[in-house]
PDB file with one MODEL, atoms N, CA, C and O in Angstrom:
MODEL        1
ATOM      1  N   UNK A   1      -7.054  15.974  -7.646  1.00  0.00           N
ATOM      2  CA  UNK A   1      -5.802  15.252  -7.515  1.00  0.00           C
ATOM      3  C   UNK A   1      -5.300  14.890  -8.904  1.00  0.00           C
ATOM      4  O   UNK A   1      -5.946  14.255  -9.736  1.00  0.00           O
ATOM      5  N   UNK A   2      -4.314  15.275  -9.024  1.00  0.00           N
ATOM      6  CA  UNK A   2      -3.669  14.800 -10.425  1.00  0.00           C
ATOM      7  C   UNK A   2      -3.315  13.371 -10.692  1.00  0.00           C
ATOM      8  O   UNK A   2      -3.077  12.674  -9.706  1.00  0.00           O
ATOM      9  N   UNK A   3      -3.236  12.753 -12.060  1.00  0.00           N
ATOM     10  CA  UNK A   3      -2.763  11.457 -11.831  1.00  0.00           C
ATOM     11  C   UNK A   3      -1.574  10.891 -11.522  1.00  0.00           C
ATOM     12  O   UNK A   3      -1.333   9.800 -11.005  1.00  0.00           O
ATOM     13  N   UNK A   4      -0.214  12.532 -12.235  1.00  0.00           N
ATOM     14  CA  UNK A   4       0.947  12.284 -11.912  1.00  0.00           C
ATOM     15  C   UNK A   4       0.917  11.828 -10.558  1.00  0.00           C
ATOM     16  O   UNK A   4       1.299  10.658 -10.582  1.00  0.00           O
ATOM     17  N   UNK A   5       0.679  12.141  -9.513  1.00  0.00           N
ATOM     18  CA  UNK A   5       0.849  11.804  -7.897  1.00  0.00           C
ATOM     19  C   UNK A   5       0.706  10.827  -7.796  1.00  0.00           C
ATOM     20  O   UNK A   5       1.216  10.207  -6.863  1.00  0.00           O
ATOM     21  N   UNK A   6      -0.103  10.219  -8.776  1.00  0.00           N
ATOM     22  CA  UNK A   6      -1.213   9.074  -7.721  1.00  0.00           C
ATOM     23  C   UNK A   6       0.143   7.811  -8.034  1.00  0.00           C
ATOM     24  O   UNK A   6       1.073   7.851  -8.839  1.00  0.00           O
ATOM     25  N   UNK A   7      -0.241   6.776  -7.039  1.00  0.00           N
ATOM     26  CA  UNK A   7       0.179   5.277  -7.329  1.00  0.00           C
ATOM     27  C   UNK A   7      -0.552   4.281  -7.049  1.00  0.00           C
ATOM     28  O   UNK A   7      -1.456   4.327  -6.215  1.00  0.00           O
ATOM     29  N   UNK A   8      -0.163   3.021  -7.880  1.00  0.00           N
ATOM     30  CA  UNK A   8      -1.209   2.146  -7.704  1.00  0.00           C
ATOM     31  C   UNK A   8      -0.078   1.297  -6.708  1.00  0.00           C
ATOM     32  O   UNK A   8       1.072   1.135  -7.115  1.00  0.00           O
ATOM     33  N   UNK A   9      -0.540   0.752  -5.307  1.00  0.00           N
ATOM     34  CA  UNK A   9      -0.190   0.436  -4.403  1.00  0.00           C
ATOM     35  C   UNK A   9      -0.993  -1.079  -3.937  1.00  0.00           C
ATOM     36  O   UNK A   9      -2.143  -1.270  -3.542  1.00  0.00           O
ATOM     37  N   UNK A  10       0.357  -2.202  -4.218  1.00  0.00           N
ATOM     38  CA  UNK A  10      -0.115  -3.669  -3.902  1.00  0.00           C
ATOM     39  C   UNK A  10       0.254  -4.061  -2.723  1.00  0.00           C
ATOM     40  O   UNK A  10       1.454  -4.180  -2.477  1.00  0.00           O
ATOM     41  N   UNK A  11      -0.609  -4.305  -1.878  1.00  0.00           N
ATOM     42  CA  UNK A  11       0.427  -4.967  -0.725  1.00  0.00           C
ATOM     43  C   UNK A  11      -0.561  -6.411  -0.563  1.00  0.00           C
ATOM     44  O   UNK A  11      -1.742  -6.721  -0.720  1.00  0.00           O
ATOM     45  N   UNK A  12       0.841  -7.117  -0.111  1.00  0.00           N
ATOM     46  CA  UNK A  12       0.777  -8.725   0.191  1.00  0.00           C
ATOM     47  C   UNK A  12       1.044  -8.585   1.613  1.00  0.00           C
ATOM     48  O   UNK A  12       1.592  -7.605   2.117  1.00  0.00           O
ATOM     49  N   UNK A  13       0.447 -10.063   2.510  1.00  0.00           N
ATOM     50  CA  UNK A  13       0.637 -10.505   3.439  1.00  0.00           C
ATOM     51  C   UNK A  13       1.096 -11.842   3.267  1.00  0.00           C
ATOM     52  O   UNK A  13       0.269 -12.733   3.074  1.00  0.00           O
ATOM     53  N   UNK A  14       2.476 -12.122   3.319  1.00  0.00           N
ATOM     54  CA  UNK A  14       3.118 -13.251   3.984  1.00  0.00           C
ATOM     55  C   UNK A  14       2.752 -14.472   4.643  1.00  0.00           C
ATOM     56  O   UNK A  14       2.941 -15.661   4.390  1.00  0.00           O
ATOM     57  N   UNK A  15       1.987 -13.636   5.860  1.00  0.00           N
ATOM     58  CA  UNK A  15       1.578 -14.311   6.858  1.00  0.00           C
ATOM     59  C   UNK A  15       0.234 -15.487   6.124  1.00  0.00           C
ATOM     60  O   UNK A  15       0.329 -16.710   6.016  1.00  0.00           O
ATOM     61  N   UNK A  16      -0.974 -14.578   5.704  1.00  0.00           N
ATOM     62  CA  UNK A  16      -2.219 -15.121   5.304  1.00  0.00           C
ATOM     63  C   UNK A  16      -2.180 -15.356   3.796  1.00  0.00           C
ATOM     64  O   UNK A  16      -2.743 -16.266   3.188  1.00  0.00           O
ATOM     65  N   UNK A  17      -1.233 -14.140   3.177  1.00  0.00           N
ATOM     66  CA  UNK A  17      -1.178 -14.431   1.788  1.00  0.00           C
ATOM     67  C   UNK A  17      -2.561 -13.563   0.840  1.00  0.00           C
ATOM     68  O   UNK A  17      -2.935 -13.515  -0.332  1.00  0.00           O
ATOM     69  N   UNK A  18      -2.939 -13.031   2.028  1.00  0.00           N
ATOM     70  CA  UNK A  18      -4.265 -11.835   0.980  1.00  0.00           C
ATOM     71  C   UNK A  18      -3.309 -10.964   0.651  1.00  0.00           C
ATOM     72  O   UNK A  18      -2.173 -10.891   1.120  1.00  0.00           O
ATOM     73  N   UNK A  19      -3.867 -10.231  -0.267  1.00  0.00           N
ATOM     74  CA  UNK A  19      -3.462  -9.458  -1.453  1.00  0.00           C
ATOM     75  C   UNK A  19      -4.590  -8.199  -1.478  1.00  0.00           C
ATOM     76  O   UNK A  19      -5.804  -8.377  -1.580  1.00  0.00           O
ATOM     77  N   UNK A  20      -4.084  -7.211  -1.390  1.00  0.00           N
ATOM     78  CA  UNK A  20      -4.524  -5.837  -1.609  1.00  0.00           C
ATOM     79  C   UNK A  20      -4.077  -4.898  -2.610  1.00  0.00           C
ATOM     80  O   UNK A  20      -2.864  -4.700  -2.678  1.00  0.00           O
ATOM     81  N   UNK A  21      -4.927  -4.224  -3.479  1.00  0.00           N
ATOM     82  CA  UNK A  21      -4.482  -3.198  -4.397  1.00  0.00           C
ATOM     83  C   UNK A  21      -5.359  -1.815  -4.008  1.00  0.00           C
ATOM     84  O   UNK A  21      -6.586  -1.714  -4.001  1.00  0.00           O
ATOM     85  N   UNK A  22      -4.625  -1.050  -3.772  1.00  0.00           N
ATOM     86  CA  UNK A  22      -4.984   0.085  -3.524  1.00  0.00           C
ATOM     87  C   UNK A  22      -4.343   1.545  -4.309  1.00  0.00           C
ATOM     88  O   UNK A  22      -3.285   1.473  -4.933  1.00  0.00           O
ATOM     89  N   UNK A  23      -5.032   2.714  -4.206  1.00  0.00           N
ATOM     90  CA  UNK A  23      -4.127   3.666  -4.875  1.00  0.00           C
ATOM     91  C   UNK A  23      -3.913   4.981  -3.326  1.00  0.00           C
ATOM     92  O   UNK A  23      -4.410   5.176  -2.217  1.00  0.00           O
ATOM     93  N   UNK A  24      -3.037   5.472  -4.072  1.00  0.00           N
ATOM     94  CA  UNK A  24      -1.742   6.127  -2.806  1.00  0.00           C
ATOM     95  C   UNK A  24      -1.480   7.192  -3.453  1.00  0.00           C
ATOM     96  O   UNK A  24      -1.826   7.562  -4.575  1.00  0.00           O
ATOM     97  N   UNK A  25      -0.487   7.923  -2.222  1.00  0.00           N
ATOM     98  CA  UNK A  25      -0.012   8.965  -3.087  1.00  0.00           C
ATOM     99  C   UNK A  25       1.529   9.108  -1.780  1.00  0.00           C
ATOM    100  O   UNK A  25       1.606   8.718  -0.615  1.00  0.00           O
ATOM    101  N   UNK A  26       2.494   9.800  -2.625  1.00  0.00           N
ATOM    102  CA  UNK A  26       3.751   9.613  -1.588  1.00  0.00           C
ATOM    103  C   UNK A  26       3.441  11.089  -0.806  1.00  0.00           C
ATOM    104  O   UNK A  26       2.841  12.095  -1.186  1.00  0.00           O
ATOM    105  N   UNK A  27       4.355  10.636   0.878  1.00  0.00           N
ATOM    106  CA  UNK A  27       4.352  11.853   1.720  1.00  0.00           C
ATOM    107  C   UNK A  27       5.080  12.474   1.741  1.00  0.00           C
ATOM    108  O   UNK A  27       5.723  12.285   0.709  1.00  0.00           O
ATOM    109  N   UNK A  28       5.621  13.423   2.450  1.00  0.00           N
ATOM    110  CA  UNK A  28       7.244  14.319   2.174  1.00  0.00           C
ATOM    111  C   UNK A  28       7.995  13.320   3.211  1.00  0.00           C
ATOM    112  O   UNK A  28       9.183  13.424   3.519  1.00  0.00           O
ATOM    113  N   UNK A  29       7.212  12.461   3.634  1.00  0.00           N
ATOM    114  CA  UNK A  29       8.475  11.165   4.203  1.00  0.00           C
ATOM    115  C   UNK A  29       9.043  10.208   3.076  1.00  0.00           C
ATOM    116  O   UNK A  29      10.054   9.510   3.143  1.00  0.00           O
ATOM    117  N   UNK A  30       8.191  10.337   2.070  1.00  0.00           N
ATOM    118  CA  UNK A  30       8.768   9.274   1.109  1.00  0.00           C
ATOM    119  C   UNK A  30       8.128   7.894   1.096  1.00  0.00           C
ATOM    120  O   UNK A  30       8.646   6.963   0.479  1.00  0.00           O
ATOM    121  N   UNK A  31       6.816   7.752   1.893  1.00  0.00           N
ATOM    122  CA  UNK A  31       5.957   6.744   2.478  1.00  0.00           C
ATOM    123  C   UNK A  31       4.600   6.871   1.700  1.00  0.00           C
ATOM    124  O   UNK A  31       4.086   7.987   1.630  1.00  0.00           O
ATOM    125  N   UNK A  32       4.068   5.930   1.186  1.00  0.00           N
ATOM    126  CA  UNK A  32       2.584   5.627   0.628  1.00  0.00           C
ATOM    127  C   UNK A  32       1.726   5.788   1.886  1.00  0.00           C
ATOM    128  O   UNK A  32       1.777   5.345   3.033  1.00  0.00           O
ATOM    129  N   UNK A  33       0.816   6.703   1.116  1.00  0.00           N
ATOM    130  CA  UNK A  33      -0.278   7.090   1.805  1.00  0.00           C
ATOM    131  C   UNK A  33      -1.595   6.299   1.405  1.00  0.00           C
ATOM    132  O   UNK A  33      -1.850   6.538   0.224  1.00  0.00           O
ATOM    133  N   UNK A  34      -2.412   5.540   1.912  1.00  0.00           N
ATOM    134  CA  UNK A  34      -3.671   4.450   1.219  1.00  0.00           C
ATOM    135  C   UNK A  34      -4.636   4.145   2.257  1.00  0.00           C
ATOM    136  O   UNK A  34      -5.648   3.460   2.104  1.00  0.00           O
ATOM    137  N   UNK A  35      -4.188   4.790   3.487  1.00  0.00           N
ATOM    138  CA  UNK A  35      -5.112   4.560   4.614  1.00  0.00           C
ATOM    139  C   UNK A  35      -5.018   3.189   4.993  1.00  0.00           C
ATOM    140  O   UNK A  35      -5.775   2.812   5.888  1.00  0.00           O
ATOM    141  N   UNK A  36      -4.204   2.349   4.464  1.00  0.00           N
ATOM    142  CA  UNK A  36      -4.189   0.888   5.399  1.00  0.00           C
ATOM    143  C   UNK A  36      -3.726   0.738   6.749  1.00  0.00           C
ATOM    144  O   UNK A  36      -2.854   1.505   7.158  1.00  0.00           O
ATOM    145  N   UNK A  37      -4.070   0.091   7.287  1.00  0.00           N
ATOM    146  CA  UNK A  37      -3.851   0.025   8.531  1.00  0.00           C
ATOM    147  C   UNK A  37      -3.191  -1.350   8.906  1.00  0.00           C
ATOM    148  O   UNK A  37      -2.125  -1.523   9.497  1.00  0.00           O
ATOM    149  N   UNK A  38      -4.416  -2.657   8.240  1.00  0.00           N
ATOM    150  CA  UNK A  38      -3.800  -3.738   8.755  1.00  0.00           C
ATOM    151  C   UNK A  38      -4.462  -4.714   8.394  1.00  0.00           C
ATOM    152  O   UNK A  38      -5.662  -4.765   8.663  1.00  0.00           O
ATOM    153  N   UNK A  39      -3.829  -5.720   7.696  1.00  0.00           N
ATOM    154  CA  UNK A  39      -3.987  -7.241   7.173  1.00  0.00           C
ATOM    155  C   UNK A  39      -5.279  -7.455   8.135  1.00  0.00           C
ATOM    156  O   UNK A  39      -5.466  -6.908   9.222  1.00  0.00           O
ATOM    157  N   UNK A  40      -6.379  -8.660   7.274  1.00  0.00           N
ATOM    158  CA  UNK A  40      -7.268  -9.334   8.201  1.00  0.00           C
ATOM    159  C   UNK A  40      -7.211 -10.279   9.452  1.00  0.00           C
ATOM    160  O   UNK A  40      -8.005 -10.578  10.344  1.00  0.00           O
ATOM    161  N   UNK A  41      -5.444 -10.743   9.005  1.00  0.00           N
ATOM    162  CA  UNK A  41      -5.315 -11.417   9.749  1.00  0.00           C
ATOM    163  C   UNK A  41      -4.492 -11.089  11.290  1.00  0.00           C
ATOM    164  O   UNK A  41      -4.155 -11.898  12.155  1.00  0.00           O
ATOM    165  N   UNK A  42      -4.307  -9.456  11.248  1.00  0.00           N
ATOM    166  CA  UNK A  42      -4.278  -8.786  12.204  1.00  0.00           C
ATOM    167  C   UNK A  42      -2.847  -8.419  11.793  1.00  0.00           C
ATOM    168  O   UNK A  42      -2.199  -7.702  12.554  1.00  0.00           O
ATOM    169  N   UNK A  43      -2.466  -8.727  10.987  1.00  0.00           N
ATOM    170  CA  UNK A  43      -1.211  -8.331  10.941  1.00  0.00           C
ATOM    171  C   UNK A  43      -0.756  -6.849  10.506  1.00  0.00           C
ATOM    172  O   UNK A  43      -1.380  -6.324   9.584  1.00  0.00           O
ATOM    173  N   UNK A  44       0.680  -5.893  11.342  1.00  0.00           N
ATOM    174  CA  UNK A  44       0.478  -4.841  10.583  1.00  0.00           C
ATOM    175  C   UNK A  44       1.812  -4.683  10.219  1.00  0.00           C
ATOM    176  O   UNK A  44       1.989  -4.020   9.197  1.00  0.00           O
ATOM    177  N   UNK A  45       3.029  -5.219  10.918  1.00  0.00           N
ATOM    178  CA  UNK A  45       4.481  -5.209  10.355  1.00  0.00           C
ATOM    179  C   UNK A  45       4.784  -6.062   9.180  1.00  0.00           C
ATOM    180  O   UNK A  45       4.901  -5.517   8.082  1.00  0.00           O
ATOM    181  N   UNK A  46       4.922  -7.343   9.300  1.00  0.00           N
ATOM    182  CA  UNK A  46       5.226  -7.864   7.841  1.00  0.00           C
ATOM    183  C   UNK A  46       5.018  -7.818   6.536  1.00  0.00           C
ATOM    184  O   UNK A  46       5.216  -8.823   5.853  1.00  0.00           O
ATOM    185  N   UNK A  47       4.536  -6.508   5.926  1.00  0.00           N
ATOM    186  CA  UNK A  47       3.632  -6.579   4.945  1.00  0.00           C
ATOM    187  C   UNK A  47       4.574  -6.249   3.533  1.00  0.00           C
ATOM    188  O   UNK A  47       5.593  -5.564   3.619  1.00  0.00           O
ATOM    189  N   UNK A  48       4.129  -6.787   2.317  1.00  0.00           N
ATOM    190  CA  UNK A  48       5.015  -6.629   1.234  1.00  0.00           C
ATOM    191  C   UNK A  48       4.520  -5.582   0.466  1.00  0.00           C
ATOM    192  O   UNK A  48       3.383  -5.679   0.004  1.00  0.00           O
ATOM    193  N   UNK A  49       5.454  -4.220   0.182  1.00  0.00           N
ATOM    194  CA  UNK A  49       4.320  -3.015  -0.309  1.00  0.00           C
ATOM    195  C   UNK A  49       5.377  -2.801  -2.318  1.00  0.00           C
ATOM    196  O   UNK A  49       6.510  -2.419  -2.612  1.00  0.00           O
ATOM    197  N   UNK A  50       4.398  -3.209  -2.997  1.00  0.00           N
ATOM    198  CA  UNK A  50       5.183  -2.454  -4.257  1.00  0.00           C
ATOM    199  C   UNK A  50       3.963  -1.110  -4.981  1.00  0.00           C
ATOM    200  O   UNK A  50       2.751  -1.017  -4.789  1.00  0.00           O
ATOM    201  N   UNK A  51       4.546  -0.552  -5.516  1.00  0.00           N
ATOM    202  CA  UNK A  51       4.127   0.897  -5.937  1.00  0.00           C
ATOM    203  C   UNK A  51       5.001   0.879  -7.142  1.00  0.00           C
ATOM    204  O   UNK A  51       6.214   0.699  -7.244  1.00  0.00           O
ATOM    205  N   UNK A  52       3.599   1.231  -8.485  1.00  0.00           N
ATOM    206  CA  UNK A  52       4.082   2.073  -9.716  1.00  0.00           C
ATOM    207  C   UNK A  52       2.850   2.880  -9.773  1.00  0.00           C
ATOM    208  O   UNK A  52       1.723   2.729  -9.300  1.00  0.00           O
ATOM    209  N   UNK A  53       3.722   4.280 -10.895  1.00  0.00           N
ATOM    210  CA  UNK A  53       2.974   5.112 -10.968  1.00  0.00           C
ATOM    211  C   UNK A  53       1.567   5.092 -11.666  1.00  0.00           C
ATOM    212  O   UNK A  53       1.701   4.157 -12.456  1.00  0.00           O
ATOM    213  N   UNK A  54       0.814   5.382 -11.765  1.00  0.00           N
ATOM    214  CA  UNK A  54      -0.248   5.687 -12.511  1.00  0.00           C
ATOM    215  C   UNK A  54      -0.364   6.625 -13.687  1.00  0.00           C
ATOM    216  O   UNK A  54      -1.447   6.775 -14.253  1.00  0.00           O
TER     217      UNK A  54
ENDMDL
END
């Protein structure tokens, strides 16, 4: 995997306020790919996602 692709991918929860950093890569939807699924606190809509490149 190259590094151009990659992104470093933060997402916040609102709700609980945990904080995740993960790395990603975009789809031909235009969507981060990171395998998350869902906040601890069960949450999976509200989530705050920022992305820069690597």
């Amino acid at each position: 995997m190259s590094t151009a692709n990659r992104y470093r991918i933060v997402i916040r929860c609102p709700v609980c306020g945990e904080k995740y950093i993960l790395r990603g890569k975009r789809n031909e939807q235009g969507e981060y790919e990171t395998g998350f699924k869902q906040c601890v606190c069960g949450n999976e809509d509200q989530l705050i996602v920022e992305a820069n490149p690597e």
